[in-house]
Backbone bond lengths (Angstrom), bond angles and torsions (degrees), N, CA, C in turn:
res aa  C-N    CA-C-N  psi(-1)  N-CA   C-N-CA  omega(-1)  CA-C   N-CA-C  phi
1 X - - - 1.459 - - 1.537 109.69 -
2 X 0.906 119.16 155.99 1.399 132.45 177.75 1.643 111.23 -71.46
3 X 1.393 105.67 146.42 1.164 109.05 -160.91 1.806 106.04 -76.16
4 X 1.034 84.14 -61.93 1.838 109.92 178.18 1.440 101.15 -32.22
5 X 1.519 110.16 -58.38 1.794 115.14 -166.73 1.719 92.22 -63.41
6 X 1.257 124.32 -50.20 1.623 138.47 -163.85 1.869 83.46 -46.45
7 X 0.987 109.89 -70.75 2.134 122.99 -160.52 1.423 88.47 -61.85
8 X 1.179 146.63 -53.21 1.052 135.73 178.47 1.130 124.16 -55.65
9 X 1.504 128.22 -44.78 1.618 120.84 166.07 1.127 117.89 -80.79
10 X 1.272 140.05 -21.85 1.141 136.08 156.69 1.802 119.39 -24.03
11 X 1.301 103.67 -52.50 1.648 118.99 172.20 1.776 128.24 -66.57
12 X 1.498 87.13 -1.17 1.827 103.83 -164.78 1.402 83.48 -71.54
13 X 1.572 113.24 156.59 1.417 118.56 -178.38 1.345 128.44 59.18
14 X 1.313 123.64 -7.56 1.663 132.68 -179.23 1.562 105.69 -89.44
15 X 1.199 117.51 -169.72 1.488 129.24 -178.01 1.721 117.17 -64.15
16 X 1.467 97.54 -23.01 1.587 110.42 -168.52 1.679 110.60 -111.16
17 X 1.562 91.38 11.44 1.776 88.30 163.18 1.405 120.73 -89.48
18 X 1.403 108.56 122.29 1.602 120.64 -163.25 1.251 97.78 -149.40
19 X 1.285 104.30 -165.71 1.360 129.99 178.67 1.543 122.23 -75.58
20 X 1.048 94.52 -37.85 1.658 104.40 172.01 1.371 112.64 -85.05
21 X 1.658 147.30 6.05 0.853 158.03 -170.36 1.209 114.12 -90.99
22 X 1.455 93.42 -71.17 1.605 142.79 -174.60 1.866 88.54 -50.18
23 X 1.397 104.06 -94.94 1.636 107.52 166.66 1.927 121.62 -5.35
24 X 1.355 111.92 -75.73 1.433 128.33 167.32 1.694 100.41 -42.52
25 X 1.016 121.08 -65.69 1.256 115.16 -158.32 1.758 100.21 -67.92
26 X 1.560 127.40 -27.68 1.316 109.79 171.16 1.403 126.77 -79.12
27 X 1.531 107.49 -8.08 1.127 114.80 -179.71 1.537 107.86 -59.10
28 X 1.877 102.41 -45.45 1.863 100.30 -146.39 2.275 80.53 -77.30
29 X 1.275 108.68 -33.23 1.696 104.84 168.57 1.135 121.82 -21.37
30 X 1.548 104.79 -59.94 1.591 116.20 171.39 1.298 122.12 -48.50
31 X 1.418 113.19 -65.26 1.027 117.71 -177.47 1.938 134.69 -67.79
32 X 1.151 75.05 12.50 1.992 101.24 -169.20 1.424 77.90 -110.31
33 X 1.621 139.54 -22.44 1.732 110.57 -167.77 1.641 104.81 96.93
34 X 0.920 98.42 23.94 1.746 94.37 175.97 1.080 128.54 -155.76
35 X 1.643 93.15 69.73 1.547 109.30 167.97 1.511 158.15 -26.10
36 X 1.889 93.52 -34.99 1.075 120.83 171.11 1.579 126.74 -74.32
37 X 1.437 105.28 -58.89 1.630 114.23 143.17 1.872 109.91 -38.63
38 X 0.908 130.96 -80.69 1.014 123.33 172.77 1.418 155.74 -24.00
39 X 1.926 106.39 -22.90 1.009 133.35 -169.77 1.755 84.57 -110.16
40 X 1.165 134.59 -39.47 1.530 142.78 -169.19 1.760 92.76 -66.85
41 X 1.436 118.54 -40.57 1.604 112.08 179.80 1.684 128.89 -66.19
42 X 1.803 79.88 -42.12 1.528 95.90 156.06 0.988 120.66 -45.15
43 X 1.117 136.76 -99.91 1.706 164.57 158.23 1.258 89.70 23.09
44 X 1.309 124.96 -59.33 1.440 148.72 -139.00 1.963 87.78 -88.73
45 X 1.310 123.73 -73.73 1.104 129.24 -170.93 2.031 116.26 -47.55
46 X 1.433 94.65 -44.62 1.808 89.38 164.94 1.267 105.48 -80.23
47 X 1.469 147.98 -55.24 1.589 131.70 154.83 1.379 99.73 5.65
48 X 1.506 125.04 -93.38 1.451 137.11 -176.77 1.580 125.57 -25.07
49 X 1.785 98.11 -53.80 1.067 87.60 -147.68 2.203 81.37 -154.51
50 X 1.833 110.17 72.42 1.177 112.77 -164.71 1.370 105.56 -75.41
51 X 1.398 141.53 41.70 1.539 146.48 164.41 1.702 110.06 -117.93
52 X 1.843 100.48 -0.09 1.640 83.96 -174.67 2.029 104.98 -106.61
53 X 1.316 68.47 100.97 1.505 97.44 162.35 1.645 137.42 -47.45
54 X 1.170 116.41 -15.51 1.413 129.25 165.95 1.437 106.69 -97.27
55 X 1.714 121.99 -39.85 1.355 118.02 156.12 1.544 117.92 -39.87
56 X 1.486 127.69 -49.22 1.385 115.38 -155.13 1.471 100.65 -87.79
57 X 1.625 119.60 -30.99 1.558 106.71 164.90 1.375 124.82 -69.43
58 X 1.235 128.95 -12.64 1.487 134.95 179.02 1.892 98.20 -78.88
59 X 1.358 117.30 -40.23 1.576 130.72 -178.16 1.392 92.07 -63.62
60 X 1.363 124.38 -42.55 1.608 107.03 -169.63 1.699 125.44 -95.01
61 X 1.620 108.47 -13.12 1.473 115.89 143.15 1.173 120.97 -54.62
62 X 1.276 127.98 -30.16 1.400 123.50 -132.31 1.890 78.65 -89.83
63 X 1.553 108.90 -65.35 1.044 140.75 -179.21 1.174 112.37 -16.25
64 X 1.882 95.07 -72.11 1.938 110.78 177.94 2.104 115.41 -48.20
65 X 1.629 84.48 -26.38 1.980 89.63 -161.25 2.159 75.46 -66.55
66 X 1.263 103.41 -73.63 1.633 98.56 -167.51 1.162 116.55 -45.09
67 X 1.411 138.43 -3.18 1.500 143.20 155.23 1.896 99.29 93.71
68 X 1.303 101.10 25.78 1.855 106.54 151.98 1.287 144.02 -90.94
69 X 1.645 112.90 46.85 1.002 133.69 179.30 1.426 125.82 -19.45
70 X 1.574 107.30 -20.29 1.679 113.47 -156.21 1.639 85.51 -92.56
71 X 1.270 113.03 -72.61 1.585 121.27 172.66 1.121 121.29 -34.89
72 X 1.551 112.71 -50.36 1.840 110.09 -174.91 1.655 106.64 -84.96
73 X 1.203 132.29 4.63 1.700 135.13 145.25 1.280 118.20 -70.47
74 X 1.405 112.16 -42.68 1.820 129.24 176.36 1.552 118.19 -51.08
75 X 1.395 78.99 -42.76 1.949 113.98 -164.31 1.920 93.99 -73.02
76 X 1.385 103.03 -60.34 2.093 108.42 173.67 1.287 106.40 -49.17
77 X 1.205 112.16 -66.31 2.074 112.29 176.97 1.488 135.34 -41.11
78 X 1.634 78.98 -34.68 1.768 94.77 172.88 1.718 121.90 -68.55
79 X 1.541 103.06 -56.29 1.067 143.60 167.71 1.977 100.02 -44.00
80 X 1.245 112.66 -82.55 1.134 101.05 -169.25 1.420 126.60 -41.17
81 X 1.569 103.35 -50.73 1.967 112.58 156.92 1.345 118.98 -32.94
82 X 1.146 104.15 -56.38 1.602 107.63 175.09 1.779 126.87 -60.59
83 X 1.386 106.53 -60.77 1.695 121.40 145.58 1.707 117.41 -22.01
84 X 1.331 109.02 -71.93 1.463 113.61 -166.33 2.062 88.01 -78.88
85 X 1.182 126.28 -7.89 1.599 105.03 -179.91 1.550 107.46 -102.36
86 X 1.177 126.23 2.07 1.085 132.01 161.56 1.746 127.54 -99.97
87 X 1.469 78.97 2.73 1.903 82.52 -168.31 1.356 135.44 102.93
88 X 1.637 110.46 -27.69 1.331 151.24 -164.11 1.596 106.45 -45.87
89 X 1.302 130.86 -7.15 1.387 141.39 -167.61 1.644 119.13 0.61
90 X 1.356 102.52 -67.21 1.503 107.18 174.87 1.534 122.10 -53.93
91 X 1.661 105.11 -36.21 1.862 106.88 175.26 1.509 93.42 -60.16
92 X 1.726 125.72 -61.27 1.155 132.22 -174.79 1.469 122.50 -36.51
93 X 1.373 112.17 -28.49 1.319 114.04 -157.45 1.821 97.95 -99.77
94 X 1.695 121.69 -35.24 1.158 149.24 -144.68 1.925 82.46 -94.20
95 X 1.322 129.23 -37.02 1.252 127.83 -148.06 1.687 93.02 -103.76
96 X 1.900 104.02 -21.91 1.678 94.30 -177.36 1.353 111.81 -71.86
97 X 1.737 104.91 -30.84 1.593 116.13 -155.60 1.962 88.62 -70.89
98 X 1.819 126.02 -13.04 1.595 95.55 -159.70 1.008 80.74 -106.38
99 X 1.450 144.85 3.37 1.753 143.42 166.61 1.231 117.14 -65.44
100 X 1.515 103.58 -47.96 1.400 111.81 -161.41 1.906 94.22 -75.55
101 X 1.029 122.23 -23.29 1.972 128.53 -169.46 1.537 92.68 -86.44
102 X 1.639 119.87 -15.07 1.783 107.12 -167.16 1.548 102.99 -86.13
103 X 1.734 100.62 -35.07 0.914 125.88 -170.76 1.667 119.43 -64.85
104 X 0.870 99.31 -57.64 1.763 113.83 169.11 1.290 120.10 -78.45
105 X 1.825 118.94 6.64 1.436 116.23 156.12 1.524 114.01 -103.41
106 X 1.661 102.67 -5.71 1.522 113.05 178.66 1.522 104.14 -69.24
107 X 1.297 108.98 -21.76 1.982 115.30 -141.51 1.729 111.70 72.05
108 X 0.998 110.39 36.37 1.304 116.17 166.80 1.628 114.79 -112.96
């Protein structure tokens, strides 16, 4: 197993499980190939903390890589609300362009 993912769960359930944890730890998920895990860290990180906006676009990559189209559209919509209510423009703008590609491979 990977080391990084190993130090990172180690902390699950301790004082320093948050939002920013949760997030990090789906990142290195991703990058290990495991989307699914990955999208489960997510999930978990807006749970925490539903204004973080780089969380809900990372939830809706994560989603599309595991082929959950329904969630990782849910995950952009959410996200963008959140993005454009914080100001966030570029997440906002970055999260329409992977909606609008989920969307038009749905036939939507």
């Amino acid at each position: 197993m990977n080391p990084r993912i190993e130090s990172l769960e180690k902390m699950l359930g301790g004082p320093r499980d948050g939002a920013l944890l949760r997030f990090s730890l789906g990142n290195e998920y991703l990058k290990a190939g495991a989307p699914d895990k990955a999208a489960a860290q997510f999930q978990a990180a807006v749970e925490r903390d539903p204004s973080y906006s780089a969380a809900w676009k990372a939830l809706g990559k994560a989603a599309a890589e595991a082929g959950d189209a329904a969630t990782a559209i849910a995950a952009y919509e959410q996200g963008i609300r959140v993005a454009e209510t914080r100001g966030d423009i570029q997440a906002a703008k970055e999260m329409n362009v992977f909606l609008r590609r989920l969307q038009k491979a749905a036939g939507g």
